[in-house]
PyMOL Python script that loads the backbone (N, CA, C, O; Angstrom):
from pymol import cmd

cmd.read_pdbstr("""\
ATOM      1  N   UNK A   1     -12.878 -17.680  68.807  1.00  0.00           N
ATOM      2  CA  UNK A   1     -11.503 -18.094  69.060  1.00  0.00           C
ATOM      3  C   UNK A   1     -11.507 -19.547  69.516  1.00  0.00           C
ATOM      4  O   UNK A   1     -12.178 -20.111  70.381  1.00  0.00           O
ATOM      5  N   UNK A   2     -10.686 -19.934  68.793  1.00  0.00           N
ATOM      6  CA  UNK A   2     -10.556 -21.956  69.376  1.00  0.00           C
ATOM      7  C   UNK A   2      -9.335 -21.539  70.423  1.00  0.00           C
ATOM      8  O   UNK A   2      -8.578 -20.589  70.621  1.00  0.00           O
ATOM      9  N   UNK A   3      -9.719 -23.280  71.146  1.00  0.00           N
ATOM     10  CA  UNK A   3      -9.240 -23.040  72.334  1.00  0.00           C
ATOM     11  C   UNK A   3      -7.339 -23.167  71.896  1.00  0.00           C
ATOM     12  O   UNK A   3      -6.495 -22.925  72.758  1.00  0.00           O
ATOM     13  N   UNK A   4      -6.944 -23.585  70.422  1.00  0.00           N
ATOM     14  CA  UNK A   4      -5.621 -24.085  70.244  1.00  0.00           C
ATOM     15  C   UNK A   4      -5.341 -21.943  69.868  1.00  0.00           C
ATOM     16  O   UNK A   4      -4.277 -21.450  70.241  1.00  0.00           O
ATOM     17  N   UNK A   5      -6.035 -21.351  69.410  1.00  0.00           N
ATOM     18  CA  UNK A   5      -6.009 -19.984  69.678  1.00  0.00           C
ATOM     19  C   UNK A   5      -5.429 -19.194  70.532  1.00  0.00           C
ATOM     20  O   UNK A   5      -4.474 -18.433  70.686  1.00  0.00           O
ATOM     21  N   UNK A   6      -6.866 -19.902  71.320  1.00  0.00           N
ATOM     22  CA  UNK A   6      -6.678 -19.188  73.239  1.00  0.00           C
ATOM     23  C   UNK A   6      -4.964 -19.253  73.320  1.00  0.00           C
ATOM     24  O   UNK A   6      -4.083 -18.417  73.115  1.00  0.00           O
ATOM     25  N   UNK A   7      -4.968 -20.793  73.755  1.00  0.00           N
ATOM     26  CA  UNK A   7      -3.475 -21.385  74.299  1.00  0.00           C
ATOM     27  C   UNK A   7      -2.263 -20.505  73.898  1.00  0.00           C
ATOM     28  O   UNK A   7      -1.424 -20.085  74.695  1.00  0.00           O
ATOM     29  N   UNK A   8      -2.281 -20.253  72.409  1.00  0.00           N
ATOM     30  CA  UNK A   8      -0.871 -19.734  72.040  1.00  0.00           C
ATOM     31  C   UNK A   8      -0.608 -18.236  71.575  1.00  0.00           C
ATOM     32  O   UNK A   8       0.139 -17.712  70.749  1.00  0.00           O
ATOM     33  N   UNK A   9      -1.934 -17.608  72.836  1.00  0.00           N
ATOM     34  CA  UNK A   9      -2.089 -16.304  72.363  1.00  0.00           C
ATOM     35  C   UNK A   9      -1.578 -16.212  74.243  1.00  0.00           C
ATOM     36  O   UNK A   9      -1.617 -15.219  74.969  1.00  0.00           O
ATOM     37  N   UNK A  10      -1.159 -17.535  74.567  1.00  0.00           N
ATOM     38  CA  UNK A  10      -1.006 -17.159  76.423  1.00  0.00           C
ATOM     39  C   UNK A  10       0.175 -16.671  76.245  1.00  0.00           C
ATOM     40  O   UNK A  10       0.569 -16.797  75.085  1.00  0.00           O
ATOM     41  N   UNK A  11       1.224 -15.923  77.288  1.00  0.00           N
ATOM     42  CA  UNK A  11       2.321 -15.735  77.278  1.00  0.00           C
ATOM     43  C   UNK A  11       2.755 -17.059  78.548  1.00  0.00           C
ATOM     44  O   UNK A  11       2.360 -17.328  79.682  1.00  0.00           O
ATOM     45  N   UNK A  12       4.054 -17.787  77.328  1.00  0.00           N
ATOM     46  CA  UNK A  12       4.122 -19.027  78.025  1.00  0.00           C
ATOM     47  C   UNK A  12       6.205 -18.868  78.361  1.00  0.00           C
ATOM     48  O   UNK A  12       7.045 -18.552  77.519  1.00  0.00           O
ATOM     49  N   UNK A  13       6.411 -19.170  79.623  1.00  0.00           N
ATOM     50  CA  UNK A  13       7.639 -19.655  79.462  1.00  0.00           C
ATOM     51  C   UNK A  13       8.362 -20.203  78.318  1.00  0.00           C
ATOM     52  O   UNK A  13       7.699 -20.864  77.519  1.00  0.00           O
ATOM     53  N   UNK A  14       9.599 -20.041  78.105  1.00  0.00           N
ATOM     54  CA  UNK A  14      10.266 -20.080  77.048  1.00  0.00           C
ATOM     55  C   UNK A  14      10.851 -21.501  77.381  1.00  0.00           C
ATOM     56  O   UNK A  14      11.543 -21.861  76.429  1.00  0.00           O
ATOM     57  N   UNK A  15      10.827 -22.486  78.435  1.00  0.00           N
ATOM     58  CA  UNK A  15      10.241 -23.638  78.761  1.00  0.00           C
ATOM     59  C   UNK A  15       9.470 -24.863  78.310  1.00  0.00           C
ATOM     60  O   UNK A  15       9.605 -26.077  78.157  1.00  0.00           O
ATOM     61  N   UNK A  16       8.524 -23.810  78.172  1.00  0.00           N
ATOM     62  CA  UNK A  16       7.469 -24.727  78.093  1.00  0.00           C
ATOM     63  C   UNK A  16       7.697 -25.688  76.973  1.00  0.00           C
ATOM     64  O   UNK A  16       8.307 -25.355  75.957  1.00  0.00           O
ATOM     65  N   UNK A  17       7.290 -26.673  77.129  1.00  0.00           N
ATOM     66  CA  UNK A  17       7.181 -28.056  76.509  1.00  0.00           C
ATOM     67  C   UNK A  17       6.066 -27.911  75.234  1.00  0.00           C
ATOM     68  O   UNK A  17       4.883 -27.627  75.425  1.00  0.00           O
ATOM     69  N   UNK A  18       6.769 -28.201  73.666  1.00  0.00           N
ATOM     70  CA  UNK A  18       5.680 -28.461  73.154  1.00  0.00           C
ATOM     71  C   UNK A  18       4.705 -29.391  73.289  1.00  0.00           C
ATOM     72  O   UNK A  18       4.720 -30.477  73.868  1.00  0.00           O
ATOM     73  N   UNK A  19       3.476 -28.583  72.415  1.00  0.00           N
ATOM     74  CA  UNK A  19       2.157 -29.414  72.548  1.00  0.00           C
ATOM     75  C   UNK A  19       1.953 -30.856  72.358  1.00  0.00           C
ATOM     76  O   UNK A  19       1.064 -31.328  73.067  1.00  0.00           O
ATOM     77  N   UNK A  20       2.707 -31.865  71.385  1.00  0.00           N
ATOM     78  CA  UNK A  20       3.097 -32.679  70.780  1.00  0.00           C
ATOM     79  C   UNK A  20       3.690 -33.481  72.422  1.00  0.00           C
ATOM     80  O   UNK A  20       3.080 -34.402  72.966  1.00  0.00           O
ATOM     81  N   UNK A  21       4.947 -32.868  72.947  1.00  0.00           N
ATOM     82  CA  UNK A  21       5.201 -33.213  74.251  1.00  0.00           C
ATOM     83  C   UNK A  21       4.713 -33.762  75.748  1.00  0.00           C
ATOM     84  O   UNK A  21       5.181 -34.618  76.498  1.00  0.00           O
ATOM     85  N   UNK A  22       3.542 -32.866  75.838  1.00  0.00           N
ATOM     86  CA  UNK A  22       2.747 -32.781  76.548  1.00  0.00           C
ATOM     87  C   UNK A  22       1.692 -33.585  76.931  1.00  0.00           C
ATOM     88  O   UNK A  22       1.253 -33.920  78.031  1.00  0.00           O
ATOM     89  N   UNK A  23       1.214 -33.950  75.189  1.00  0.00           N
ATOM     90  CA  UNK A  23       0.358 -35.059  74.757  1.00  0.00           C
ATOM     91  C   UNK A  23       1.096 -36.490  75.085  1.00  0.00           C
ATOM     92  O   UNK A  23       0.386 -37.445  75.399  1.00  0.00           O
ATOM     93  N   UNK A  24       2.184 -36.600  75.030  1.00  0.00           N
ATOM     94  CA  UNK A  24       2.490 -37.599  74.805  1.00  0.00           C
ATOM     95  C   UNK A  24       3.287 -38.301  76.630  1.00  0.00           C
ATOM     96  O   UNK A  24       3.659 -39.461  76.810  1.00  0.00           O
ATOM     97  N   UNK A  25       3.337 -37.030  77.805  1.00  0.00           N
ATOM     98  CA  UNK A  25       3.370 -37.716  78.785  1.00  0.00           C
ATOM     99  C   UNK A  25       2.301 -37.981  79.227  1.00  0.00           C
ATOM    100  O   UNK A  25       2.150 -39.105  79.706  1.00  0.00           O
ATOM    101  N   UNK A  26       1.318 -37.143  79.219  1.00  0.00           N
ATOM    102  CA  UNK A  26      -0.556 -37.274  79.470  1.00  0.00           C
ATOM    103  C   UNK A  26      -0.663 -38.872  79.077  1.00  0.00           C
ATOM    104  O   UNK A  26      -0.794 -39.703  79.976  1.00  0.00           O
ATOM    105  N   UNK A  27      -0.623 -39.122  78.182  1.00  0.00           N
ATOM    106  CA  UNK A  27      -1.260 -40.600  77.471  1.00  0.00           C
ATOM    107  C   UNK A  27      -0.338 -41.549  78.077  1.00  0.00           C
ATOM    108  O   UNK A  27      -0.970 -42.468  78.598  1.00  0.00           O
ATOM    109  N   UNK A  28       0.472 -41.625  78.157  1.00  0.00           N
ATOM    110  CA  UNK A  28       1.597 -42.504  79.325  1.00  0.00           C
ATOM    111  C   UNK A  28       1.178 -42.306  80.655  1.00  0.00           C
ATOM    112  O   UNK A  28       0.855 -43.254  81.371  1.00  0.00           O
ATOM    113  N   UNK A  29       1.161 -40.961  81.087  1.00  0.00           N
ATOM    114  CA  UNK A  29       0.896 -41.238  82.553  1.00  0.00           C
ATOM    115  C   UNK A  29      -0.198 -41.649  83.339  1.00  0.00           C
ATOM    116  O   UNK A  29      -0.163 -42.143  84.466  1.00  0.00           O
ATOM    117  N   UNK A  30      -1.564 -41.294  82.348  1.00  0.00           N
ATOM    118  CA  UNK A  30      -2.714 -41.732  82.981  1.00  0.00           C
ATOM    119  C   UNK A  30      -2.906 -43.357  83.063  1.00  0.00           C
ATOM    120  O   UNK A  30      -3.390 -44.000  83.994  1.00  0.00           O
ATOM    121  N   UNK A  31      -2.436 -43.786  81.941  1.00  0.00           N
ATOM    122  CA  UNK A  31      -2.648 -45.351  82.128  1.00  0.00           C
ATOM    123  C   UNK A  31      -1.693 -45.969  83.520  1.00  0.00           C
ATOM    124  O   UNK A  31      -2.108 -46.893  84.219  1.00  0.00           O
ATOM    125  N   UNK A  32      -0.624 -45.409  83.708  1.00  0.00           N
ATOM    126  CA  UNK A  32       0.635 -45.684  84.724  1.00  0.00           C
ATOM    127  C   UNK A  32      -0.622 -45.867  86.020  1.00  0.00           C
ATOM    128  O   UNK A  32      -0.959 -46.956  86.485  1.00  0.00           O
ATOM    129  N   UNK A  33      -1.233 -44.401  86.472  1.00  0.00           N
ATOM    130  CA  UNK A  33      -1.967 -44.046  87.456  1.00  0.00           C
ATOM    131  C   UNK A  33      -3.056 -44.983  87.559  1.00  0.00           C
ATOM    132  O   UNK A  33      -3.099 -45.832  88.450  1.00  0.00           O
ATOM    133  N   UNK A  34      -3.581 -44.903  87.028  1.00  0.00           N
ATOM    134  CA  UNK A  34      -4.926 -46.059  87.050  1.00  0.00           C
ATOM    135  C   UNK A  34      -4.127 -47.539  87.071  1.00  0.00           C
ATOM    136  O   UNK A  34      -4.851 -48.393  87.583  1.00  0.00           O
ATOM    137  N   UNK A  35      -3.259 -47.886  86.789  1.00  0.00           N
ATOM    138  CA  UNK A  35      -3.102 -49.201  87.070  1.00  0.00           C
ATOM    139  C   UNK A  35      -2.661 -49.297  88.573  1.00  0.00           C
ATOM    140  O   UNK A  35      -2.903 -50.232  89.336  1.00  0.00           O
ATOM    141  N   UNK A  36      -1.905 -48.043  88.874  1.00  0.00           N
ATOM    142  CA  UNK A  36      -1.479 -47.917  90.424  1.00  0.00           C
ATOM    143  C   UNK A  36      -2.606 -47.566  91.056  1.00  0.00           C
ATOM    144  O   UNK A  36      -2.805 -48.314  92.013  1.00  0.00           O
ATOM    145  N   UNK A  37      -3.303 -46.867  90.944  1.00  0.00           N
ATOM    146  CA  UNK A  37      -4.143 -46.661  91.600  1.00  0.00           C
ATOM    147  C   UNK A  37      -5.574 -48.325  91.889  1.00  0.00           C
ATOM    148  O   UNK A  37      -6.417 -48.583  92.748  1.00  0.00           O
ATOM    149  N   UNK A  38      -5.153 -48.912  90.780  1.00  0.00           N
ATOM    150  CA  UNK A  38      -6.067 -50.168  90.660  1.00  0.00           C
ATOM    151  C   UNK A  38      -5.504 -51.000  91.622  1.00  0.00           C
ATOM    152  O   UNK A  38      -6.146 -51.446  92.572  1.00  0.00           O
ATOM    153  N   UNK A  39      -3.925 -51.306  91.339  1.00  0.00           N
ATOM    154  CA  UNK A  39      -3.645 -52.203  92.344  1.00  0.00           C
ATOM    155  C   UNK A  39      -3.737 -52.008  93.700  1.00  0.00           C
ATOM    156  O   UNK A  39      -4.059 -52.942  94.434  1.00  0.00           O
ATOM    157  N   UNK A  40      -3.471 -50.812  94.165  1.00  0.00           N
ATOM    158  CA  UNK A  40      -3.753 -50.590  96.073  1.00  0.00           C
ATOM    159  C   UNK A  40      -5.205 -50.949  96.186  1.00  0.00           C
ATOM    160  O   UNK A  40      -5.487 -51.631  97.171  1.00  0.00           O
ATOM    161  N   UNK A  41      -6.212 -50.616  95.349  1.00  0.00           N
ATOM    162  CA  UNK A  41      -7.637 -50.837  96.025  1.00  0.00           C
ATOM    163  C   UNK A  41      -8.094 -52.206  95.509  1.00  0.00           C
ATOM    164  O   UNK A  41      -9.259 -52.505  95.770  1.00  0.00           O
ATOM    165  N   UNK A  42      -7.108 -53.377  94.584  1.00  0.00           N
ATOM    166  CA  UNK A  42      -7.625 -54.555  94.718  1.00  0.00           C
ATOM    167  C   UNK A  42      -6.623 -54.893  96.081  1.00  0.00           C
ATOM    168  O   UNK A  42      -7.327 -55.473  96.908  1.00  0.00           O
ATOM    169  N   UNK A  43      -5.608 -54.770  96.447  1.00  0.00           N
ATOM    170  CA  UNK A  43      -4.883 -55.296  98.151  1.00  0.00           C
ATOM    171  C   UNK A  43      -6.167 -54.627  98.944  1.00  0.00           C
ATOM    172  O   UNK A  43      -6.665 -55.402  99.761  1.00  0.00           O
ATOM    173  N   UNK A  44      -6.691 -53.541  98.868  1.00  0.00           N
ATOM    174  CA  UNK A  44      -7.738 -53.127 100.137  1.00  0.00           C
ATOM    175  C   UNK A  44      -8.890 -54.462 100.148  1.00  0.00           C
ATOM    176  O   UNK A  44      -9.199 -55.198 101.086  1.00  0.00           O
ATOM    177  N   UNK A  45      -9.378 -54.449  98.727  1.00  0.00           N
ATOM    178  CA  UNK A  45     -10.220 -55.542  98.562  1.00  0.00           C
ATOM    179  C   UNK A  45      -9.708 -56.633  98.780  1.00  0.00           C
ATOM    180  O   UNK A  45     -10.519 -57.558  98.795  1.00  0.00           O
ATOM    181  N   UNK A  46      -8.459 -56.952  98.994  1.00  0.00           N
ATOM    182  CA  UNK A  46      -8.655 -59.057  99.472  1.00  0.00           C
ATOM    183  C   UNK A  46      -8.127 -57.968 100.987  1.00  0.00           C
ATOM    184  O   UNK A  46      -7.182 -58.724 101.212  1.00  0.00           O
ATOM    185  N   UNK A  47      -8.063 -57.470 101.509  1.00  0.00           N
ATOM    186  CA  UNK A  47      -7.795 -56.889 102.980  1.00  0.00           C
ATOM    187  C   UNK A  47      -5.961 -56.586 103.227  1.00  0.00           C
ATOM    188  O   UNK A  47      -5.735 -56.174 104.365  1.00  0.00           O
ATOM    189  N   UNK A  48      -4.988 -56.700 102.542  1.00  0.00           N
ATOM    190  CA  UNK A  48      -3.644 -56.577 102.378  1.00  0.00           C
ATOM    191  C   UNK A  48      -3.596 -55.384 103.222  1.00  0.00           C
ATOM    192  O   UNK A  48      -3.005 -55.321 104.300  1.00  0.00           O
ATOM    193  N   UNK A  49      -4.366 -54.285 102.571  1.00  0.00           N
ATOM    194  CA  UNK A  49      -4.181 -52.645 103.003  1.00  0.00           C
ATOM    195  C   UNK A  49      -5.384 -52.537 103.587  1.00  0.00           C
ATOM    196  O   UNK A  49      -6.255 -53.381 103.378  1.00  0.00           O
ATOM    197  N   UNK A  50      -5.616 -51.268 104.554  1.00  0.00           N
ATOM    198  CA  UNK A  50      -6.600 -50.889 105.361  1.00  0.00           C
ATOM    199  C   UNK A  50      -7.429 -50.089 104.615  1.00  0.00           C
ATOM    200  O   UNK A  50      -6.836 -49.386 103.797  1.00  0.00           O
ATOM    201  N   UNK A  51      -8.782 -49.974 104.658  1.00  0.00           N
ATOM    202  CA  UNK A  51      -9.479 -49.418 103.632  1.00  0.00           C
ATOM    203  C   UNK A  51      -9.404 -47.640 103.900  1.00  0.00           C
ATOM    204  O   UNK A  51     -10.320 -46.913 103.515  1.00  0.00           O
ATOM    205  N   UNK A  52      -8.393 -47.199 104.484  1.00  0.00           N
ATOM    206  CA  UNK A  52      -8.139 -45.959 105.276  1.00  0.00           C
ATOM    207  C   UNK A  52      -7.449 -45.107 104.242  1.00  0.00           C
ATOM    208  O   UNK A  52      -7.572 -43.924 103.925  1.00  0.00           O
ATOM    209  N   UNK A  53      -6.159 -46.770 103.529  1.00  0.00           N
ATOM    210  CA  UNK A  53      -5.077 -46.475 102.271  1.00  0.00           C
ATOM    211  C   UNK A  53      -5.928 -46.791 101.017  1.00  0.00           C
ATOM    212  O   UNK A  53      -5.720 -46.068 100.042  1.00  0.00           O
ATOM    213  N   UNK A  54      -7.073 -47.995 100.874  1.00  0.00           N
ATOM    214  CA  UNK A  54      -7.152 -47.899  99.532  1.00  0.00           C
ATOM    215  C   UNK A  54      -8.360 -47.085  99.148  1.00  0.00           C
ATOM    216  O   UNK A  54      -8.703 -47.152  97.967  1.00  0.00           O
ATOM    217  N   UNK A  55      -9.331 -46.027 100.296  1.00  0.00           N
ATOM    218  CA  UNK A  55     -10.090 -45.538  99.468  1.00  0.00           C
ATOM    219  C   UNK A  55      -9.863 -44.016  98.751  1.00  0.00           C
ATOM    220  O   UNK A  55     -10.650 -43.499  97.958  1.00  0.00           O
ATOM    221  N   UNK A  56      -8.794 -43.526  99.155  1.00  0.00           N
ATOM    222  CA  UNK A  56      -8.511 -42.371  98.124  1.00  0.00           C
ATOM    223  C   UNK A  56      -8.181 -43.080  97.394  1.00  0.00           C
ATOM    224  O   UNK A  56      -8.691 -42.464  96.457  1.00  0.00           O
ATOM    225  N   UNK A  57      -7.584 -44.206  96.759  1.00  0.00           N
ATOM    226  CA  UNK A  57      -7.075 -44.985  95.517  1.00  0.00           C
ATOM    227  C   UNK A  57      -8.364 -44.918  94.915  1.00  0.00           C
ATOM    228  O   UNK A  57      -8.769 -44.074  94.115  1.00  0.00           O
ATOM    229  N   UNK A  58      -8.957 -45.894  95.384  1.00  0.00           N
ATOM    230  CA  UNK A  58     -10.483 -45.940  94.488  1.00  0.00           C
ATOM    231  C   UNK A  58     -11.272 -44.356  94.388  1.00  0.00           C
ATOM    232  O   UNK A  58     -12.214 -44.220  93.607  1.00  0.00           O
ATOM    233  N   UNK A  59     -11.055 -43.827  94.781  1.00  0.00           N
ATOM    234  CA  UNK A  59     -11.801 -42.053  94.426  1.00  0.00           C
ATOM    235  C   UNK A  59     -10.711 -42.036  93.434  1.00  0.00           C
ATOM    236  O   UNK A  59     -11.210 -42.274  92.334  1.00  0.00           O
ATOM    237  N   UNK A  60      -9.493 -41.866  93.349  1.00  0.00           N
ATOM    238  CA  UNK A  60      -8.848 -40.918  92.802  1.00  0.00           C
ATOM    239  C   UNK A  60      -8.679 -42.247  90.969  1.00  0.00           C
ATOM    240  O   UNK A  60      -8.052 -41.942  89.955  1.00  0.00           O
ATOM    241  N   UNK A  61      -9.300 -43.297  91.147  1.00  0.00           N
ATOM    242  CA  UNK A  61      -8.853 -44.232  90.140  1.00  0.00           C
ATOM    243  C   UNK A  61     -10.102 -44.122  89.447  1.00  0.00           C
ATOM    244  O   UNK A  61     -10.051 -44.307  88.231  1.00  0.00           O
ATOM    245  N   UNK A  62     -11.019 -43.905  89.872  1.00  0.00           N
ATOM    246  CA  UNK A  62     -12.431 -43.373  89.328  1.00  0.00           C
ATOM    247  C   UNK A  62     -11.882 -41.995  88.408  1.00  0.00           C
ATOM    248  O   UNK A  62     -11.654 -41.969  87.199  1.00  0.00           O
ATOM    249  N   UNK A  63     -11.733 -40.689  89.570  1.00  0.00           N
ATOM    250  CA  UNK A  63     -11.719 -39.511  88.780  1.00  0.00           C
ATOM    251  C   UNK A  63     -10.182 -39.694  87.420  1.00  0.00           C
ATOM    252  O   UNK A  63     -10.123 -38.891  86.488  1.00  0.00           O
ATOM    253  N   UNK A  64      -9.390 -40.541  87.534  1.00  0.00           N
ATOM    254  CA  UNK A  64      -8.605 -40.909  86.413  1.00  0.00           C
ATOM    255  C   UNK A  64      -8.900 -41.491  85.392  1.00  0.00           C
ATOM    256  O   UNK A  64      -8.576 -41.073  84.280  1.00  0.00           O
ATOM    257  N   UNK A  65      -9.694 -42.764  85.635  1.00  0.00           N
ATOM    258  CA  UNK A  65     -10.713 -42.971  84.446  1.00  0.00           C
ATOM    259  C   UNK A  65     -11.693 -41.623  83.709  1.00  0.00           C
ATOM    260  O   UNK A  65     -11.999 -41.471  82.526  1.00  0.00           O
ATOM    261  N   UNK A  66     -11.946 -40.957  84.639  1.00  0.00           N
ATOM    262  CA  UNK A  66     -13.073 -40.123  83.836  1.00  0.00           C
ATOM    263  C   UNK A  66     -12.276 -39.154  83.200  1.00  0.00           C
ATOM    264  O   UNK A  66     -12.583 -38.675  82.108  1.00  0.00           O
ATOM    265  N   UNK A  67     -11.105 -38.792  83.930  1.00  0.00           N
ATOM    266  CA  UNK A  67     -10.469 -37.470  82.771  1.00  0.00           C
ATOM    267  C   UNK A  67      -9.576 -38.469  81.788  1.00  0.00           C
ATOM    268  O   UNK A  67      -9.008 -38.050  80.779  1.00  0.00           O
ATOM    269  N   UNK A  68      -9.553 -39.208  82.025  1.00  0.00           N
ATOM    270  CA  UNK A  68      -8.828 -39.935  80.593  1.00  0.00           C
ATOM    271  C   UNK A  68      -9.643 -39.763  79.345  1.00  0.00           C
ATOM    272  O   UNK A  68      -9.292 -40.288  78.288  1.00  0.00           O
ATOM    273  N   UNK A  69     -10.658 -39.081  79.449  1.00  0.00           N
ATOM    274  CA  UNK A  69     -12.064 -38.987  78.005  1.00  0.00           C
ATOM    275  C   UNK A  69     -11.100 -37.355  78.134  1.00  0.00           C
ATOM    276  O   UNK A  69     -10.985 -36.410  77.354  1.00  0.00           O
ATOM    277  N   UNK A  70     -10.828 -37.492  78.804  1.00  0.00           N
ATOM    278  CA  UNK A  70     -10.677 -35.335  78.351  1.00  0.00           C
ATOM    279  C   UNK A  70      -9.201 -34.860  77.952  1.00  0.00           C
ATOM    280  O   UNK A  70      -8.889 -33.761  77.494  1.00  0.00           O
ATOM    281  N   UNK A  71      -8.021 -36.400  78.352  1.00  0.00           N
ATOM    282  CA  UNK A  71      -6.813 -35.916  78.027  1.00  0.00           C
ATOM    283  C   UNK A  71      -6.595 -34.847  76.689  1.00  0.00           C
ATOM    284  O   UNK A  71      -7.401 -34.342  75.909  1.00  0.00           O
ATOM    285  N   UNK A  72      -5.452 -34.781  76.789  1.00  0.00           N
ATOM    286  CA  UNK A  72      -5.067 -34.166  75.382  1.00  0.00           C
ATOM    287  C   UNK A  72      -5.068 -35.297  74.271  1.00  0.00           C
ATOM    288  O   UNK A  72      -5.542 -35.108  73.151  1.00  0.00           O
ATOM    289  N   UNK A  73      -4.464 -36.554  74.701  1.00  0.00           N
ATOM    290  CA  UNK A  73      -4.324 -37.776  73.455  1.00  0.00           C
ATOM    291  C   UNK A  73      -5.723 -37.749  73.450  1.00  0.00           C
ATOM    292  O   UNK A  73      -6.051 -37.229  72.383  1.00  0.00           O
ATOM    293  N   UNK A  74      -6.681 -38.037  74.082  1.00  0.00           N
ATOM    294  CA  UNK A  74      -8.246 -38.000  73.621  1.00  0.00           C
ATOM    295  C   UNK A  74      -8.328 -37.408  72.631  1.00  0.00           C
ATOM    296  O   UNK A  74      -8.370 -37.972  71.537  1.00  0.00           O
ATOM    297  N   UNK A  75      -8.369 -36.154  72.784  1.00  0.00           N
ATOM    298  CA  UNK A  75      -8.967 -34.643  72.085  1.00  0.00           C
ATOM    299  C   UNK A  75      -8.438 -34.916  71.223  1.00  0.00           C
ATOM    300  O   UNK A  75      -9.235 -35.165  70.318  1.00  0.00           O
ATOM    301  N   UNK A  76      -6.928 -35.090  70.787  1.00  0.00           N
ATOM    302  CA  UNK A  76      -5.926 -34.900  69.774  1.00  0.00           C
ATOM    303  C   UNK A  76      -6.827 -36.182  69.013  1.00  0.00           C
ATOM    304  O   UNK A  76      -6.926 -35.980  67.802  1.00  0.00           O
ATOM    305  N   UNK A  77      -7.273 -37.026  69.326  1.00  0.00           N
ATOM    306  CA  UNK A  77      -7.746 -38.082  68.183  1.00  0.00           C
ATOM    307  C   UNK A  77      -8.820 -37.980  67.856  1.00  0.00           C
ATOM    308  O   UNK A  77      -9.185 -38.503  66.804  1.00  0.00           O
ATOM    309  N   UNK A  78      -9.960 -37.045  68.903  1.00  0.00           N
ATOM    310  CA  UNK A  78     -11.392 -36.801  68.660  1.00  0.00           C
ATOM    311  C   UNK A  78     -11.080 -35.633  67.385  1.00  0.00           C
ATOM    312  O   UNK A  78     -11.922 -35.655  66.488  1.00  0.00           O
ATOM    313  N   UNK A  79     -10.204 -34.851  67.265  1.00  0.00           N
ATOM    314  CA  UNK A  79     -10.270 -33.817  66.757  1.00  0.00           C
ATOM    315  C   UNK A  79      -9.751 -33.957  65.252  1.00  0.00           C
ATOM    316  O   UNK A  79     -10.097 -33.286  64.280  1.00  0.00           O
ATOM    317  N   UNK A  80      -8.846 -34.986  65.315  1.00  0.00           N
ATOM    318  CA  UNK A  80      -8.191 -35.732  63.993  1.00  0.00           C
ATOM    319  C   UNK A  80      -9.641 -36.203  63.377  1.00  0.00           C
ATOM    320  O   UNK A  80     -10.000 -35.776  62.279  1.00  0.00           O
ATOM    321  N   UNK A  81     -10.397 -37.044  64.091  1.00  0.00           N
ATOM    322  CA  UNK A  81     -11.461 -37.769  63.118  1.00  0.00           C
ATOM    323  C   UNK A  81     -12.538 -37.210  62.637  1.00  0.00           C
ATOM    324  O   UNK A  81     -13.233 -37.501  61.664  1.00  0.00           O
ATOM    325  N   UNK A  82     -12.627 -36.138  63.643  1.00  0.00           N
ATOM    326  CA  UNK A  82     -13.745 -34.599  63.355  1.00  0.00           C
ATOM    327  C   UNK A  82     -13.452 -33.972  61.808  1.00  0.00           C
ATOM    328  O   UNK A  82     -14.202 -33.872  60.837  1.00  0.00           O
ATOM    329  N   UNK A  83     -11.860 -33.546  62.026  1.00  0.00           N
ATOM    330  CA  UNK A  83     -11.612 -32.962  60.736  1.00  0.00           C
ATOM    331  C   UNK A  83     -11.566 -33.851  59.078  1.00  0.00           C
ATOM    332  O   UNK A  83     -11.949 -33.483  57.968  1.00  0.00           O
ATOM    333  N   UNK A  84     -10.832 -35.306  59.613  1.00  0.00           N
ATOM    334  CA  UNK A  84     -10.644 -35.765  58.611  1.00  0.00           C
ATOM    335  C   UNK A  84     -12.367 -35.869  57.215  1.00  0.00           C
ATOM    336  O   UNK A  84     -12.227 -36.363  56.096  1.00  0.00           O
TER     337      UNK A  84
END
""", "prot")
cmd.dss("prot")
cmd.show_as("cartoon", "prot")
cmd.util.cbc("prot")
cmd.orient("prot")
């Protein structure tokens, strides 16, 4: 069973947002985050903010970079070039 299987064998709210949808705030919002998250921990770095505020920025701007390889827009393009 693939995981696009799994997903639409879930019982989902009648809600729910298509897949197409979903993808497409993912890929908007992560870039939003990492740039916010970039700017508080360059103010920690020239000293603006206390390094108290910018080091969950820098943890959490790290772990945003790394799931940005796993979004859905990722997958959705790893999976396009797989098949093509």
């Amino acid at each position: 069973m693939t995981w696009m299987e799994w997903y639409n064998s879930l019982a989902k709210p009648r809600w729910t947002p298509a897949p197409a949808t979903i993808n497409l705030i993912w890929t908007i919002l992560y870039p939003i985050l990492l740039v916010s998250f970039d700017f508080v921990f360059v103010r920690a770095v020239r000293g603006k903010v206390g390094w108290k505020v910018g080091l969950p920025f820098a943890i959490n701007s790290w772990r945003t970079s790394c799931s940005c390889r796993s979004s859905p827009g990722y997958a959705a393009f790893r999976w396009r070039r797989a098949t093509s």
